[in-house]
Structures are given as structure tokens and as C-alpha cells.
C-alpha positions as CSV (number, residue, x, y, z in Angstrom):
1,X,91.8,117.3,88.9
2,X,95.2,115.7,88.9
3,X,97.3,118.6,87.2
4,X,100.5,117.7,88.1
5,X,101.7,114.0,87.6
6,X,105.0,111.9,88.5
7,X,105.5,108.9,86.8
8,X,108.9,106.4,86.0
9,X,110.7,106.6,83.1
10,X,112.7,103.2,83.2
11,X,113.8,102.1,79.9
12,X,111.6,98.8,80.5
13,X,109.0,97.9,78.0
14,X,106.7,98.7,80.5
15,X,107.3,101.9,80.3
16,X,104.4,102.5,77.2
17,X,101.5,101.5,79.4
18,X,102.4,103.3,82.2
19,X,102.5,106.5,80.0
20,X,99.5,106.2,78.8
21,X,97.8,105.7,82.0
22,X,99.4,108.4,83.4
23,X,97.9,110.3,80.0
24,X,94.4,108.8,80.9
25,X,94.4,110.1,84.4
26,X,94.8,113.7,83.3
27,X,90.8,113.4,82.5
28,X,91.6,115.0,78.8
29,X,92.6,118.2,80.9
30,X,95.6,119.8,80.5
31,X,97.9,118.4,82.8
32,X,102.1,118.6,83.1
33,X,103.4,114.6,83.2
34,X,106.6,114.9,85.2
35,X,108.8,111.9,83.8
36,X,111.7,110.5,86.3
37,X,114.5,108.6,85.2
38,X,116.8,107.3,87.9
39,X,120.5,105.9,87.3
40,X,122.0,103.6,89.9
41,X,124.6,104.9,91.7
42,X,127.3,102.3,90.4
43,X,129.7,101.9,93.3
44,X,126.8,101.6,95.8
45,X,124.7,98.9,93.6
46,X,128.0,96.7,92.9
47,X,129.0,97.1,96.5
48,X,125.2,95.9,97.6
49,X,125.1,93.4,95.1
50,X,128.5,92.1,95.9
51,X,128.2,91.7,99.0
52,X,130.8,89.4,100.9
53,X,131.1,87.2,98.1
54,X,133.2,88.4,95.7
55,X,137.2,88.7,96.7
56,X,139.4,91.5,95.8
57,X,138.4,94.5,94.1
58,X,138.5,93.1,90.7
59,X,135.3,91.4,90.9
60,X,134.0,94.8,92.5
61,X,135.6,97.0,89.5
62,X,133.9,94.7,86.8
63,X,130.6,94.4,88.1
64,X,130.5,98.5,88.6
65,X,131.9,98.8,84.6
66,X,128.6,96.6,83.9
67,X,126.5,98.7,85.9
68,X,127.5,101.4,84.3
69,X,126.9,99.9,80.7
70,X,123.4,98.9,81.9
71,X,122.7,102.7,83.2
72,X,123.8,104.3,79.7
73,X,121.4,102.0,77.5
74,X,118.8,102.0,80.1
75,X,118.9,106.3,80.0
76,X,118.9,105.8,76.3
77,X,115.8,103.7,76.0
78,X,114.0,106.2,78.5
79,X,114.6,109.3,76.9
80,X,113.8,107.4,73.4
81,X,110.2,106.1,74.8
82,X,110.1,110.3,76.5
83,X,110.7,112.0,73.1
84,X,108.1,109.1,71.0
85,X,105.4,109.5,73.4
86,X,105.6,113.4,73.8
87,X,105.2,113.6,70.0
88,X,102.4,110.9,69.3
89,X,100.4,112.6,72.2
90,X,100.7,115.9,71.5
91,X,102.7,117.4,74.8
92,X,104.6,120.3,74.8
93,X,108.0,119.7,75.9
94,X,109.1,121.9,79.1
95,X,107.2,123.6,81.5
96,X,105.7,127.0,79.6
97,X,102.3,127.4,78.7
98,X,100.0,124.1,77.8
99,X,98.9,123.0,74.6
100,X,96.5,119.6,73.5
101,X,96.8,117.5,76.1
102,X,99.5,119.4,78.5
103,X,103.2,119.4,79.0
104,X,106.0,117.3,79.4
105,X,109.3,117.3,81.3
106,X,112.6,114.6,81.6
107,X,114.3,114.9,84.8
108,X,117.3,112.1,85.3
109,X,119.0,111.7,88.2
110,X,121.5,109.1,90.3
111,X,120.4,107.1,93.3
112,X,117.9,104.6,94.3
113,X,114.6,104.6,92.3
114,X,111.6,104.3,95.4
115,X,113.3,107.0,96.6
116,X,113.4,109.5,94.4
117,X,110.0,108.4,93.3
118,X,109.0,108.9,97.1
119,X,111.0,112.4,97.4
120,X,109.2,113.9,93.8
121,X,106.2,112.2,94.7
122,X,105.2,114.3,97.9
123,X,104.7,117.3,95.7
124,X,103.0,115.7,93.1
125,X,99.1,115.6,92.7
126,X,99.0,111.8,91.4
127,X,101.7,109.5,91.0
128,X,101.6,106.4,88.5
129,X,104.2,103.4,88.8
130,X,103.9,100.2,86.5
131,X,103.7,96.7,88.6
132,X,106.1,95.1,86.4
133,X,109.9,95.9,85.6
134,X,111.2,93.5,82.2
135,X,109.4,90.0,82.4
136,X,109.2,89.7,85.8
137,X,106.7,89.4,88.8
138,X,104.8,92.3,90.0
139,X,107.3,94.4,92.0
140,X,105.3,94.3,94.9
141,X,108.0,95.9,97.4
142,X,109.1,98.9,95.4
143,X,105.1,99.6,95.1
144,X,104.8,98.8,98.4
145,X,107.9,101.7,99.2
146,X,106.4,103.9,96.9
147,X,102.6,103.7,98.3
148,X,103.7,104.1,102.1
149,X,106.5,107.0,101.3
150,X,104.3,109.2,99.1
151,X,101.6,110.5,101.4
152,X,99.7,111.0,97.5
153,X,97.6,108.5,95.6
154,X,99.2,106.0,93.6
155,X,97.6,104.7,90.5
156,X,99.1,101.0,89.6
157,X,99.3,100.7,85.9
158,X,98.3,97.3,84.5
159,X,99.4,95.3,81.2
160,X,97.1,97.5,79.1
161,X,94.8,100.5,79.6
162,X,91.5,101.1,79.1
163,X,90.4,104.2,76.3
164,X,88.3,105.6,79.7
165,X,89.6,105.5,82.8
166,X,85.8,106.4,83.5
167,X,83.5,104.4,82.5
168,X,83.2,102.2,84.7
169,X,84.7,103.2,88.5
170,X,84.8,100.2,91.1
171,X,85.8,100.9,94.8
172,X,86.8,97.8,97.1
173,X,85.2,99.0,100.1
174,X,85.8,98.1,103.8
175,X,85.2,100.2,106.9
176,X,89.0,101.2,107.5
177,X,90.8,104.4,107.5
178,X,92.6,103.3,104.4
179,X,89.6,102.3,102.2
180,X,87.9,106.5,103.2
181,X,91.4,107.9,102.2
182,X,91.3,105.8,99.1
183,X,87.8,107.1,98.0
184,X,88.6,110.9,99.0
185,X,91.7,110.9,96.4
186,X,89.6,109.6,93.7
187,X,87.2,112.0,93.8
188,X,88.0,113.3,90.4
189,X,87.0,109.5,88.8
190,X,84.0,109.2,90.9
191,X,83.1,112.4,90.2
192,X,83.1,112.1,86.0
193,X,82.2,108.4,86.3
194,X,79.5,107.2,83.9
195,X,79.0,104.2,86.9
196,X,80.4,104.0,90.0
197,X,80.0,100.4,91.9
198,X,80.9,100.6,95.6
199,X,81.8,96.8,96.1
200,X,82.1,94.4,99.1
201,X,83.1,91.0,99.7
202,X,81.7,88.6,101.5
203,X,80.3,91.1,103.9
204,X,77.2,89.4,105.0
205,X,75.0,91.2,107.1
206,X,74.5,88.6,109.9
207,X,74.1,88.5,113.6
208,X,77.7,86.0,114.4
209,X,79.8,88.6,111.8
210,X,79.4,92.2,113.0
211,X,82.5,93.6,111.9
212,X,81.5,92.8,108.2
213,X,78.1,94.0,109.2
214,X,79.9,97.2,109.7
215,X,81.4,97.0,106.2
216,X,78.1,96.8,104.6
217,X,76.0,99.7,107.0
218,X,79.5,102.4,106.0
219,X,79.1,100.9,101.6
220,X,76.0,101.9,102.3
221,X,76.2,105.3,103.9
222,X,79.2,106.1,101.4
223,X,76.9,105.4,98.5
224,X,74.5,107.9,100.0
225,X,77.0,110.1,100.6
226,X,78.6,109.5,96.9
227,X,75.6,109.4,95.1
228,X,75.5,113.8,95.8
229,X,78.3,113.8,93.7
230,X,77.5,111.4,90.8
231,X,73.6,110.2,90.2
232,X,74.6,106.3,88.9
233,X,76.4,105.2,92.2
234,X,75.4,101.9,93.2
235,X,76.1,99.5,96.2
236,X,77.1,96.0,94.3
237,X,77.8,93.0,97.2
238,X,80.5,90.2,95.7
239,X,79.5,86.7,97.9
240,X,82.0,84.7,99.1
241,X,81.6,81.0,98.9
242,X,84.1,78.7,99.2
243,X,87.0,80.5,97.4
244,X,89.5,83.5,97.9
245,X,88.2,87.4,98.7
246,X,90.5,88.7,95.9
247,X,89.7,86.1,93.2
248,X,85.6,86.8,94.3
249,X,86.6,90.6,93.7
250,X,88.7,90.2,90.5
251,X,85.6,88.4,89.0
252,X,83.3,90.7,89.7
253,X,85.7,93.6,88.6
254,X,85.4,91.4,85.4
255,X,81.9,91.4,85.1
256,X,81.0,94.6,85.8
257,X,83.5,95.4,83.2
258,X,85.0,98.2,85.2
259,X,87.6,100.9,83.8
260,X,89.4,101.8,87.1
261,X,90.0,99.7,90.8
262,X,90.0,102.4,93.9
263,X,90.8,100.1,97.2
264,X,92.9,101.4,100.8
265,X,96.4,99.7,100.8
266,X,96.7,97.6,104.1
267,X,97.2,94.2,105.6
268,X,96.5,92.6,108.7
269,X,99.2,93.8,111.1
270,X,100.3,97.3,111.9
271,X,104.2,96.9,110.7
272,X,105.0,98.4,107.3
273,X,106.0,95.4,106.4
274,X,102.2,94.5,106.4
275,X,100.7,97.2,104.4
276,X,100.6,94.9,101.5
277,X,98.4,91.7,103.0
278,X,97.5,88.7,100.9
279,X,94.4,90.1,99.4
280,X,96.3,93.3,98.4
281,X,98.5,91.0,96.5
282,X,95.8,88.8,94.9
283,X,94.3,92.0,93.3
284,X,97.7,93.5,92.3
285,X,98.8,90.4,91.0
286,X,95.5,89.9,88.7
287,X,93.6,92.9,88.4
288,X,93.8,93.5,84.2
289,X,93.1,97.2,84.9
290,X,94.8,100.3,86.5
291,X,94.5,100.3,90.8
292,X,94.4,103.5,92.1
293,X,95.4,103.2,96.1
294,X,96.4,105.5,98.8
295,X,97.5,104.1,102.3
């Protein structure tokens, strides 16, 4: 069970969904939700943004005075959404003894958000970052930051969240180190899952693709091995035509009408840079549910 959680506290609109995700993922247990609001440092932000291109230190002086605006109404909007979401959900405010659905605690601190997320997050059981920040595209370097600093699971909030994070559990599987890590930390899902679907794509059991040969002989063994755990595991294979892995998986995550994503992070090359490959993005960028990963 995931007893300890760290998750954002930005002042974004986004910050709702992530909450209650991070809520969801306590199973209905008791579970202390550690909430992290980071301030930029002001000098080094308007110094980073600046760059070369402003001249003199009156541009400089400004663009810190507006940082510093943006910090105050962004803490403000954080501890508002803290305080309204502790009270509709029934958590205790501190760290002392846990009532309903567990504790609650602000911490607010100055420096760089991924990491301070990173530096909390390694002592945490489960950490759980939104994709977006405002109206923008799906943050996929600060997730990537987060995923490869942590060393803990990271589950990837999405634009809404299901009642049950467990009704339906999908795993993305391929025979890589990442993809066995992935599945080990979701243990607690797969565990308490009314269906479990152990998926792969385009893995066609032929004699000219051995490697995705592989794929399917480990989904296999790993449903085996699953299925000692939960009784409705299931092997479910995702074809691949003409069109894109992720969109194949995304459409099958659809159908099968599944509560919770588990999938490795990793790309095709062994730089950091890398972790996040093409169909890692696909599935961030249009999954409609939370994506639990671990790299």
C-alpha cells in the first residue's frame, strides 16, 4: 500500500485532478498526502530567463519584481486549493493520528520545482505529478526529470480521474527491465484489481521477429506469474496494422475501458535524454487516464 504520498501543489488549475488522484491511489486506506509547493528563487529565474538579452540591471530588477508578484499569488492559489480539498475529503491536517481517509501536510519551499519534487520524492512511497501546467502541452521534460530522479513510481495524472483506480488495470508490456520494474511497483493495483489486462502491441509471434516473440512468451509468463496474485488476469494482444504502436494501445486502453495505465519509462537509446521515446509520448500525450510508470 502506498501510505506515504508526494504530490505538487502548483496553484495551476490542474492542481484539482492531481489531488484527487493522488486521493484515489491511497486505495481508500489511510494514507498521509504530502503536498509541495515550490517558489522560484527570483534572482536566479530572472537571471535564467534574462539571459544576455536584456541590458543594464533595470530590465533584470523588473522582471525579478514580477517574479516575485507571480510567486505570492501562485502560493496563495496553492494553499487555497490545500485547505478546500483537505476539508471536502475529510483529511486531517498535520501529521498526528489518521482519521477518514488520512492526513494532510503543506510544505512550501524556494528553488526549482523537479528538484525538490526529485529530493521529497526518494522518501516517498508513490509520487503523483499532473502532465499539464496552465493551458499548455504536456510537460514532458519536468516528468521526464521527475521519473529518472525519483528512484519511486510516478503516477501521471490525466485531465479527469476515474471513481476506481481499480477496475480495470492495463499494463503495456514488453520484455525490458523497465516494463518488470513498472509491474513490481504496481503491485498494490494489480493486486485489488477487479481485471487486470497484460497488453502487447504488435508483438506477433513469428519466425522473422524474435525479439517481439520474446515480448509475447515473458506477457505470457508474467500473466502466470500474476494471475497467483489476482484470479481475472488476462493476456490481451493489440495488432498493429498500418498505424502507430501508441495510437493501437490508446485504442485498446479505450476499449477495454481500463481505470489505470502501468508501462516502464524508456526510449530507444541509452542517454537520459532518451528515456522518454516517441511512443512514451504518444501515450502521455493521449492516454484519458492516470499512467503509473517507474524507469
Amino acid at each position: 500500500m502506498f501510505k506515504h504520498i508526494l504530490l505538487p501543489a502548483t496553484g495551476d488549475a490542474s492542481d484539482d485532478m492531481v489531488f484527487t488522484t493522488a486521493l484515489a491511489a491511497g486505495l481508500g486506506a489511510p494514507t498521509h498526502l504530502a503536498f509541495l509547493h515550490v517558489r522560484q528563487d527570483p534572482i536566479a529565474a530572472a537571471v535564467g530567463m534574462a539571459g544576455g538579452g536584456m541590458d543594464g540591471g533595470y530590465g533584470v530588477s523588473m522582471l525579478i519584481e514580477t517574479i516575485e508578484r507571480d510567486d505570492v499569488v501562485a502560493e496563495a492559489a496553492a494553499r487555497a486549493a490545500f485547505g478546500a480539498f483537505c476539508a471536502k475529503s475529510d483529511l486531517v491536517v498535520g501529521a498526528g493520528s489518521q482519521s477518514g481517509h488520512g492526513t494532510a501536510a503543506l510544505t512550501v519551499e524556494t528553488g526549482a520545482e523537479s528538484a525538490s519534487l526529485i529530493e521529497h520524492g526518494r522518501t516517498a512511497d508513490l509520487v503523483v505529478i499532473g502532465r499539464l501546467r496552465g493551458m499548455g502541452e504536456v510537460e514532458l521534460g519536468r516528468l521526464q526529470d521527475v521519473l529518472c530522479g525519483i528512484g519511486r513510481p510516478l503516477l501521471i495524472a490525466a485531465d479527469s480521474c476515474p471513481t476506481s483506480l481499480l477496475d480495470t488495470v492495463v499494463i503495456a508490456w514488453k520484455d525490458t527491465a523497465e516494463a518488470a520494474r513498472a509491474v513490481a511497483v504496481a503491485m498494490p493495483f494489480i493486486t485489488r484489481a477487479l481485471r487486470v489486462l497484460v497488453m502487447t502491441v504488435g508483438e506477433e509471434a513469428s519466425p522473422e521477429s524474435a525479439p517481439n516473440a520474446l515480448s509475447v512468451a515473458s506477457r505470457d509468463r508474467l500473466v502466470a506469474t500474476l494471475s497467483r496474485h489476482n484470479a481475472n488476469v488476462q493476456a490481451w494482444h493489440v495488432p498493429l496494422d498500418d498505424g502507430a504502436a501508441a495510437d493501437a494501445l490508446l485504442a485498446a486502453v479505450a476499449d477495454a475501458r481500463a481505470t489505470l495505465l502501468v508501462m516502464g519509462g524508456y526510449g530507444h537509446g541509452q542517454l537520459r535524454e532518451m528515456v522518454f521515446g516517441g511512443f512514451t509520448r504518444s501515450v502521455l500525450g493521449g492516454a484519458a487516464i492516470p499512467v503509473l510508470m517507474m524507469h
